[in-house]
C-alpha positions in Angstrom: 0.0 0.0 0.0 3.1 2.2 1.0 4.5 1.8 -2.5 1.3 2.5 -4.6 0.7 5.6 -2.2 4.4 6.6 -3.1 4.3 5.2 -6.7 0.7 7.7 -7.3 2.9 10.8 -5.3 6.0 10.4 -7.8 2.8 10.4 -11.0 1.5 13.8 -9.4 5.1 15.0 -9.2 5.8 14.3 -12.5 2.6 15.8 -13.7 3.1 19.1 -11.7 6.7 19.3 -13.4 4.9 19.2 -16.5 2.5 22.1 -15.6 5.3 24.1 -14.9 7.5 23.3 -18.0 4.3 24.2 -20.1 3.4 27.2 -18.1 7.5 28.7 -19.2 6.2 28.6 -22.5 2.5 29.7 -22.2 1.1 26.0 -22.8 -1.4 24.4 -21.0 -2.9 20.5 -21.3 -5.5 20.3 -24.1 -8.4 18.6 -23.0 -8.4 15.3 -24.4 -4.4 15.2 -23.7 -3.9 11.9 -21.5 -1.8 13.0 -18.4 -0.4 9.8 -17.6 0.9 8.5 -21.3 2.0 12.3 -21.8 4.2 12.1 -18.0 5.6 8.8 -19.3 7.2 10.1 -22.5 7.9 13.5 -20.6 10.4 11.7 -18.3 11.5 10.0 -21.1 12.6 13.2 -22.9 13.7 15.0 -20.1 16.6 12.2 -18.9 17.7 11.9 -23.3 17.5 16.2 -23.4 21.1 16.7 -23.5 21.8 13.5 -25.9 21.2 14.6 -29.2 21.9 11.0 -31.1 19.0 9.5 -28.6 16.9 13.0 -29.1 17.3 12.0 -32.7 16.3 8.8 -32.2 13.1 9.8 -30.7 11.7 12.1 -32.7 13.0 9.7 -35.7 10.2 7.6 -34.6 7.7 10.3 -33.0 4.4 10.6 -35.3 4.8 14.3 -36.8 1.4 14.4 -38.5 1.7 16.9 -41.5 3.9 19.3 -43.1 2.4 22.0 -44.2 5.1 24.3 -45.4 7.0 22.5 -48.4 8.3 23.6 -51.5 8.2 20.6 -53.7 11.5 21.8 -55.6 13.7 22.4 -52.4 12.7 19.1 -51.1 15.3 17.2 -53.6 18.4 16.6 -52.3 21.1 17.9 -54.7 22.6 14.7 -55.5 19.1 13.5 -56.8 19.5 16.9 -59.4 22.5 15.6 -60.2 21.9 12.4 -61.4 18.9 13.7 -63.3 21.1 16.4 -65.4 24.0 13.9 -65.9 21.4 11.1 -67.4 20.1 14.5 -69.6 23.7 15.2 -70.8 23.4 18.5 -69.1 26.3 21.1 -68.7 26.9 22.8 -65.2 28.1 27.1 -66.6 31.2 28.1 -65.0 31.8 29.4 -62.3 28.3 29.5 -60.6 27.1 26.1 -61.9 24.4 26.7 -63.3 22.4 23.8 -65.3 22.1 24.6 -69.1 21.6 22.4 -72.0 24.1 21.1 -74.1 26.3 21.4 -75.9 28.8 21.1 -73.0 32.3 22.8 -73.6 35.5 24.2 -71.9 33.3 26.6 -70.0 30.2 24.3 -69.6 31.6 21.0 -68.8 29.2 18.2 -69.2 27.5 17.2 -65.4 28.4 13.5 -66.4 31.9 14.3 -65.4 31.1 15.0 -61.7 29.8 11.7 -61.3 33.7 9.9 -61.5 35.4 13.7 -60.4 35.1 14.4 -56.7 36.1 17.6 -56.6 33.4 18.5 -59.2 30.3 16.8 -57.6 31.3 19.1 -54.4 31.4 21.8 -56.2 28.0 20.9 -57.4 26.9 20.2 -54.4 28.2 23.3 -52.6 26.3 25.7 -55.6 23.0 24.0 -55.1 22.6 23.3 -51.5 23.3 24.7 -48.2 26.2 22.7 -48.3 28.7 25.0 -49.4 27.5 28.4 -47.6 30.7 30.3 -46.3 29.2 32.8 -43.8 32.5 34.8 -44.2 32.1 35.3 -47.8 28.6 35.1 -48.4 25.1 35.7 -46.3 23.3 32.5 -45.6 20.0 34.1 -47.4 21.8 34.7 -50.7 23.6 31.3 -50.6 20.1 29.8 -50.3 18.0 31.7 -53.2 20.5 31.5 -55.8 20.3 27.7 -55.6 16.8 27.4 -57.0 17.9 29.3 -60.5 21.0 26.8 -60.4 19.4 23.8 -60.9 16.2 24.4 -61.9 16.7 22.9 -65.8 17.6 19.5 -64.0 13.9 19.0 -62.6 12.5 19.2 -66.2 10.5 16.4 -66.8 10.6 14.6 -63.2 7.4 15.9 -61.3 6.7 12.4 -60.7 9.9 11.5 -59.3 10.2 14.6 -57.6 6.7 13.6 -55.6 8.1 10.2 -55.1 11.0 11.3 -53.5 9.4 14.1 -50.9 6.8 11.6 -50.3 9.0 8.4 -49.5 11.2 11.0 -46.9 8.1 11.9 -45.4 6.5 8.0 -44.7 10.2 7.4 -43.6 9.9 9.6 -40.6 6.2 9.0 -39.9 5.0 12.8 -41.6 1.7 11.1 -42.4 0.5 14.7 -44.6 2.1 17.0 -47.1 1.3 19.8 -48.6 3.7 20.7 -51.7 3.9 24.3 -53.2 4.3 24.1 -57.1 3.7 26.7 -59.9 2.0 23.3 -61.4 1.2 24.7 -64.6 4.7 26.3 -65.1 4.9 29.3 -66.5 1.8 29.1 -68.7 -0.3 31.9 -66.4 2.0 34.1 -66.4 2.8 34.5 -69.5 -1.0 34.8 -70.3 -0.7 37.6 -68.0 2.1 39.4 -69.4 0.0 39.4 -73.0 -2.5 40.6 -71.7 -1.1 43.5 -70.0 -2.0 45.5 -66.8 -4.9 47.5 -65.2 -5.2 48.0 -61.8 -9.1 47.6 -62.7 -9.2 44.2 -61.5 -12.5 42.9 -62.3 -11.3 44.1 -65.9 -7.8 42.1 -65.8 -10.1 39.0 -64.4 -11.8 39.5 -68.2 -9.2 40.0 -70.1 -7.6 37.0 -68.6 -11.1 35.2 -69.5 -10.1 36.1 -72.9 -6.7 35.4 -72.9 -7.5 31.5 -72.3 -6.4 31.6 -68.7 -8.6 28.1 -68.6 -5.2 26.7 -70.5 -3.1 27.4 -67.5 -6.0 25.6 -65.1 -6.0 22.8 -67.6 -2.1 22.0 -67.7 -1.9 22.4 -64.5 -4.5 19.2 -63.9 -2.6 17.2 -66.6 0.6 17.6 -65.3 -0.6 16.7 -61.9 -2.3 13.5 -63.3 1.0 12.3 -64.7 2.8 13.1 -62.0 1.2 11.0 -59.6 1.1 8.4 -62.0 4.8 8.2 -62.1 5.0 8.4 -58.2 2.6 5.9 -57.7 4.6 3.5 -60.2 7.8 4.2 -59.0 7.2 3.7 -55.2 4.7 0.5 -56.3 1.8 1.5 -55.0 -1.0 -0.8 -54.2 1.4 -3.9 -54.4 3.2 -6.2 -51.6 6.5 -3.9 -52.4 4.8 -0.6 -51.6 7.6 1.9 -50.1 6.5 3.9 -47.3 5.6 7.2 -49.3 2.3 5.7 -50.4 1.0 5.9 -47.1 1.4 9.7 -47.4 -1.8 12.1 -48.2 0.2 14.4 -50.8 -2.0 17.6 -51.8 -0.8 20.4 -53.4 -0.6 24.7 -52.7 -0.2 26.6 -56.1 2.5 28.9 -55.6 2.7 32.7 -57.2 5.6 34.2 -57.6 6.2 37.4 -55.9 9.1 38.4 -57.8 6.8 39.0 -61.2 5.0 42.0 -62.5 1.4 42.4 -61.6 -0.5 40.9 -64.3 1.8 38.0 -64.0 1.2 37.3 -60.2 -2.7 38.4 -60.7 -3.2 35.3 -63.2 -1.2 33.1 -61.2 -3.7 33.8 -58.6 -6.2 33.5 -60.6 -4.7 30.2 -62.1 -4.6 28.7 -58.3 -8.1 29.9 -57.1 -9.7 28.2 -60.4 -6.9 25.3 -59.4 -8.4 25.0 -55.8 -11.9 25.2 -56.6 -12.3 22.4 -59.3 -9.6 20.1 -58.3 -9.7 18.2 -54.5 -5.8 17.5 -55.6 -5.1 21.4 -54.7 -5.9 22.5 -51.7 -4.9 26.0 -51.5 -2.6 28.8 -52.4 0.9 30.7 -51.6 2.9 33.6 -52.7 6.6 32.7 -53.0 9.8 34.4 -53.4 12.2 36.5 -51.1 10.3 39.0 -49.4 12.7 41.4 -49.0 12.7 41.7 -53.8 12.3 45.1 -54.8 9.1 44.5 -56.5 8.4 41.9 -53.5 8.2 45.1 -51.5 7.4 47.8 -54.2 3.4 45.7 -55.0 3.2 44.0 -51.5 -0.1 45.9 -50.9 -1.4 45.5 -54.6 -0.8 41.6 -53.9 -2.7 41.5 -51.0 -6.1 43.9 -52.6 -5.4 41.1 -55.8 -5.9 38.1 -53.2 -8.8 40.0 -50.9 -10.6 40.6 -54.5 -10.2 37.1 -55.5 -10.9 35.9 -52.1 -14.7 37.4 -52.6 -15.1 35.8 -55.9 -14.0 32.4 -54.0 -14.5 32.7 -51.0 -13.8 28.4 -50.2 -10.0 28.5 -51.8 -7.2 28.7 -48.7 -5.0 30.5 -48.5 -1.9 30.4 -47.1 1.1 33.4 -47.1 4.4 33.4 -46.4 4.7 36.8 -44.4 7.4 38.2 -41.7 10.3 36.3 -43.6 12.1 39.6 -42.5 14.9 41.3 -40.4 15.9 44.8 -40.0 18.9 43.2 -41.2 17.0 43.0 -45.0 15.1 45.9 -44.8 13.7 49.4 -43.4 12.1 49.4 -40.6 9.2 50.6 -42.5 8.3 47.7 -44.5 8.7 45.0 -41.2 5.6 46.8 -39.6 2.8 45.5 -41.5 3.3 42.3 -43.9 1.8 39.8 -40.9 -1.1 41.6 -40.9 -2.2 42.1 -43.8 -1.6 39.2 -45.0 -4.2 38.0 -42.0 -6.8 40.9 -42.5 -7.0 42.0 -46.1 -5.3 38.9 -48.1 -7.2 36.3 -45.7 -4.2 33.7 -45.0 -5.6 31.0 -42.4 -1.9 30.2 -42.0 1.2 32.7 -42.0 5.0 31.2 -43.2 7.3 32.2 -41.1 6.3 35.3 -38.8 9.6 36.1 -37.7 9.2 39.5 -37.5 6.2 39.4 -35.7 7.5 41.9 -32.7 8.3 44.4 -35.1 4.9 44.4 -36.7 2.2 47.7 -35.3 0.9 46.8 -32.3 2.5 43.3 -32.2 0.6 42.0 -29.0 -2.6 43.3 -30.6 -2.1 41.0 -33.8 -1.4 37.9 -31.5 -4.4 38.0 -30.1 -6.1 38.7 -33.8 -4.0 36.0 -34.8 -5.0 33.8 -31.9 -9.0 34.5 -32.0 -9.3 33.8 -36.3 -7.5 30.0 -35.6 -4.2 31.5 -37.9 -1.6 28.5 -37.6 1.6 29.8 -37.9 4.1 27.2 -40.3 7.4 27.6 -38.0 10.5 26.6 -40.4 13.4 26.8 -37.8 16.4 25.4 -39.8 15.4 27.4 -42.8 14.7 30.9 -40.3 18.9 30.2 -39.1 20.3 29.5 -42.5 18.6 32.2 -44.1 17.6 35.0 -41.3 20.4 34.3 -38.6 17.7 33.5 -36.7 17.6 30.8 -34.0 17.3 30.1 -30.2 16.2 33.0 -28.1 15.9 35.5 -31.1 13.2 33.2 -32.5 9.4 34.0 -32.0 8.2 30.6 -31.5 7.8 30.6 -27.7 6.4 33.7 -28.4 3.4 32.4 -30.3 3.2 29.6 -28.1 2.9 31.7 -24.8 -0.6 33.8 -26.8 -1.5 30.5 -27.7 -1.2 30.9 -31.7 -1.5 27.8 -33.2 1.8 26.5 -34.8 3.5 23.6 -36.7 6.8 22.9 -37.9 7.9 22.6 -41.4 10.7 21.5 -43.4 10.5 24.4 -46.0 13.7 23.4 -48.2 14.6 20.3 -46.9 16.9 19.2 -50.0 18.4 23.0 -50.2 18.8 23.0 -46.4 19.9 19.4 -46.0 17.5 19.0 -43.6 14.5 16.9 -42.5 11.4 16.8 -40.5 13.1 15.1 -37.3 15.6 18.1 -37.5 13.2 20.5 -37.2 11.7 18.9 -33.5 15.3 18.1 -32.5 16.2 21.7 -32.9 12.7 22.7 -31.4 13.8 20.8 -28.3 17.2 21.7 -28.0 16.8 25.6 -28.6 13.3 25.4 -26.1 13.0 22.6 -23.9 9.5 22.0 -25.2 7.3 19.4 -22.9 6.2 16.7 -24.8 2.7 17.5 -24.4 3.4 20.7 -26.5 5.0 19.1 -29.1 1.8 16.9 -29.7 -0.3 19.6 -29.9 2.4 21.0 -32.5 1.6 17.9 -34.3 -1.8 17.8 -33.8 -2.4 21.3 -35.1 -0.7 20.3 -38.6 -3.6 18.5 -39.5 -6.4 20.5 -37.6 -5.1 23.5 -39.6 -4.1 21.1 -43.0 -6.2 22.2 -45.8 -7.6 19.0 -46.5 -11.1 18.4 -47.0 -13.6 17.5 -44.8 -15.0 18.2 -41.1 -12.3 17.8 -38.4 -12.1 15.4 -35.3 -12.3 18.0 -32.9 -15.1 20.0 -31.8 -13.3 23.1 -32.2 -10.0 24.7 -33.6 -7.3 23.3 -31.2 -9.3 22.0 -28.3 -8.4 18.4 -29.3 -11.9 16.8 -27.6 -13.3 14.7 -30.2 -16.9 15.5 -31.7 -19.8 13.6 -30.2 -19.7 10.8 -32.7 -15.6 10.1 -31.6 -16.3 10.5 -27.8 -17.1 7.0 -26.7 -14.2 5.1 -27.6 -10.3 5.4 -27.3 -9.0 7.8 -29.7 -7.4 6.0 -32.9 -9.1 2.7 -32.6 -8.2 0.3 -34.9 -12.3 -0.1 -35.0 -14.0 2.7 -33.9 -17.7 2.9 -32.9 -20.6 2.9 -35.8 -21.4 6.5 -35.7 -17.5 7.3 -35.1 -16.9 5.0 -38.5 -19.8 6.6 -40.5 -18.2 10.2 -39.4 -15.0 9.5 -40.6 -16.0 7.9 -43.7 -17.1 11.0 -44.8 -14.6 13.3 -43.7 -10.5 12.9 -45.3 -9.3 15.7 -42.6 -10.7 13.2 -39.9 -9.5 9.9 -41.0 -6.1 11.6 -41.3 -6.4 12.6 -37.6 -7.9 9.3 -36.1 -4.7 7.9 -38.1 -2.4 10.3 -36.4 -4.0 9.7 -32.5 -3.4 5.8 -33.3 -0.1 6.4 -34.1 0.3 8.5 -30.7 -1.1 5.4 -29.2 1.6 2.8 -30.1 4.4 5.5 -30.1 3.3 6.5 -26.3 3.0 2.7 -26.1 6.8 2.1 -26.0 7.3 3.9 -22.5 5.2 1.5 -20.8 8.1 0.7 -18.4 10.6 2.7 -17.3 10.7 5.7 -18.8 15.2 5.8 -19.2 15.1 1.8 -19.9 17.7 1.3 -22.7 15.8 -2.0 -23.4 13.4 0.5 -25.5 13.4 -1.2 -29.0 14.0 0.7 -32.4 
């Protein structure tokens, strides 16, 4: 009796520590958050905290529900662009390496070569990864945007492959959701928009681009997607005994607009993706793309957001999600890092923000964490991406911030080929540079797919109160068979199915620290 009594005093104890780690970040437990499973793995990450190969380890084999915040062209590994553009008897331009077609020469030797010359293939991989950034000689933000024009001819033709590859990462480290930005009808709608020119009259340019055939763009867009999961289906063997562990990924896709272009360009993009979203369940949303610190980034910042609150009234069920507050006063005056956040919440209606770093320079910062926290805006927190590019990390980095005014957030890989990074990296660094409590970090998980733009009613009852709906109450959370009303809800809702998935997976993974919490018995 003496050593239950003690045993159920040393539970409490645990519990209360957990209080108090949440409380130094502004958490508290969810409703429908187990205490005891949570104090289990709780103790387990606090004895491994200053281990990173057995934090690795971990969150290796922690469920991470979706990532939300992926550009499907950064996601390849440079090595994979390699082999592509050697197989295409590319040529790599001296001396920035840039891919261009052959004929190869003195000054453009062929990309073949790199594959039996070291010291070229490091070269290669240096120009079109994070691999080679030299702070001394170079800022971490340049480094990383001048890869994408680098290699950019050696993804022609692989959208399948490309989706193969992001996908197979993601089933690898139990990301169960992904949501890929991709101009997906490449550079059909914008050249539309160039021909048919500019007036800031946009229910006119909406016409004109009627006119102009913008119904092309929407059109290759679909076929390309159709043959690219085609090929990504075939090549990971989908639906047979050998099926690799990308087909158990949800993939939808965010048309991205680029930032960079001139008005009538980025207006038929947007136009291109709201069409996109509406008539295809494949896309599930929207983005604008492209450093935000570009001259005409800056220069048309507003105009882009009146072009996405106009469009937004014509259709009104298209997502949208923005990067915003990708700044420092490092990149630019303090003039421009006052406002992109919000506006980007209250005139170009982004249910999720990229980034926010800048959030504390924003007017009335406290104001719009409040706004942010009362309209459900999920904020998509790459941290790897934030250091390399921004110099941002640790206790320069917002995201305790948004935790403590209870903003919804979820991590992201971004760029995880041009970063050399992955989705486990982004919770080990989470932990090392915050000391999050585990029960934080499933809500961070949880909230992926609450705020995922895939169709259907949610789980939960509410935005981020993780209790189930009334069909879902009765039974344990991520049944293998759930109750007949739970089954006939879920049947009918994606979103849901995804998130019954995810709490199974929770299950087993929680599971594991049954027994003693530090037990190095605890199998792989």
């Amino acid at each position: 009796m003496k050593n239950r009594k003690k045993a159920a005093a040393l539970r409490g104890g645990t519990l209360f520590v957990l209080l108090l780690a949440g409380a130094a970040v502004g958490w508290m437990p969810a409703p429908g958050i187990a205490a005891r499973p949570a104090a289990r793995v709780e103790r387990y990450l606090r004895s491994i905290r200053r281990q990173p190969p057995l934090l690795t380890a971990f969150f290796r084999r922690m469920p991470k529900g979706g990532d939300l915040h992926n550009h499907l062209s950064g996601a390849i590994y440079a090595e994979t662009y390699i082999r592509w553009a050697a197989a295409a008897g590319d040529c790599a331009r001296q001396p920035d390496e840039v891919v261009i077609p052959p004929p190869c020469g003195p000054h453009a030797p062929a990309i073949q070569a790199a594959l039996h010359d070291s010291a070229f293939y490091t070269r290669l991989l240096d120009a079109w990864s994070m691999l080679g950034w030299r702070p001394a000689l170079e800022s971490g933000h340049d480094h990383f945007f001048a890869t994408f024009d680098k290699y950019s001819l050696a993804h022609r033709g692989h959208f399948g492959d490309m989706l193969a590859e992001a996908a197979n990462r993601a089933g690898r480290e139990h990301v169960i959701y992904l949501e890929l930005m991709d101009t997906l009808d490449g550079s059909m709608a914008s050249h539309l928009g160039m021909q048919a020119g500019w007036t800031p009259d946009l229910a006119q340019m909406q016409a004109r681009l009627a006119r102009a055939g913008i119904a092309r763009a929407v059109a290759a867009a679909e076929r390309r997607l159709d043959a690219g999961e085609t090929a990504w289906r075939r090549d990971l063997a989908c639906g047979t005994p050998q099926a690799q562990p990308g087909c158990r990924v949800t993939v939808r896709f965010l048309y991205q607009a680029i930032r960079a272009l001139p008005p009538q360009a980025v207006f038929a993009q947007f136009l291109t993706g709201f069409q996109l979203a509406r008539h295809d369940p494949r896309v599930v949303g929207l983005n604008l793309v492209a450093p935000e610190d570009g001259y005409t980034a800056l220069h048309d910042f507003h105009l882009q957001m009146q072009m996405l609150d106009f469009l937004h009234r014509r259709y009104p069920t298209v997502k949208i999600s923005l990067h915003a507050g990708e700044l420092t006063p490092a990149l630019v005056r303090p003039r421009n890092l006052r406002f992109h956040i919000r506006e980007s919440v209250e005139l170009g209606h982004a249910s999720r923000i990229g980034h926010g770093v800048d959030i504390m320079h924003e007017t009335r910062p406290f104001q719009l964490l409040r706004e942010m926290r009362r309209r459900h805006v999920l904020v998509e927190i790459c941290l790897t991406s934030n250091w390399s590019i921004l110099g941002v990390a640790g206790r320069n980095h917002p995201l305790p911030l948004y935790l403590r005014y209870h903003v919804p957030v979820a991590l992201a890989t971004d760029d995880e080929g041009v970063s050399r990074s992955d989705m486990t990296r982004q919770f080990v660094r989470a932990e090392r540079d915050f000391q999050l409590p585990y029960a934080t970090l499933k809500r961070m998980v949880r909230d992926s797919l609450d705020h995922a733009f895939l169709a259907g009613a949610s789980l939960w009852r509410a935005p981020e109160t993780f209790q189930p709906v009334a069909a879902c109450a009765a039974g344990p959370l991520g049944a293998a068979r759930p109750a007949p009303a739970c089954a006939r809800f879920l049947a009918g809702s994606p979103k849901a199915r995804l998130e019954w998935r995810l709490e199974g997976q929770f299950q087993r993974f929680e599971a594991r620290y049954e027994r003693q919490a530090t037990s190095p018995r605890l199998r792989n």
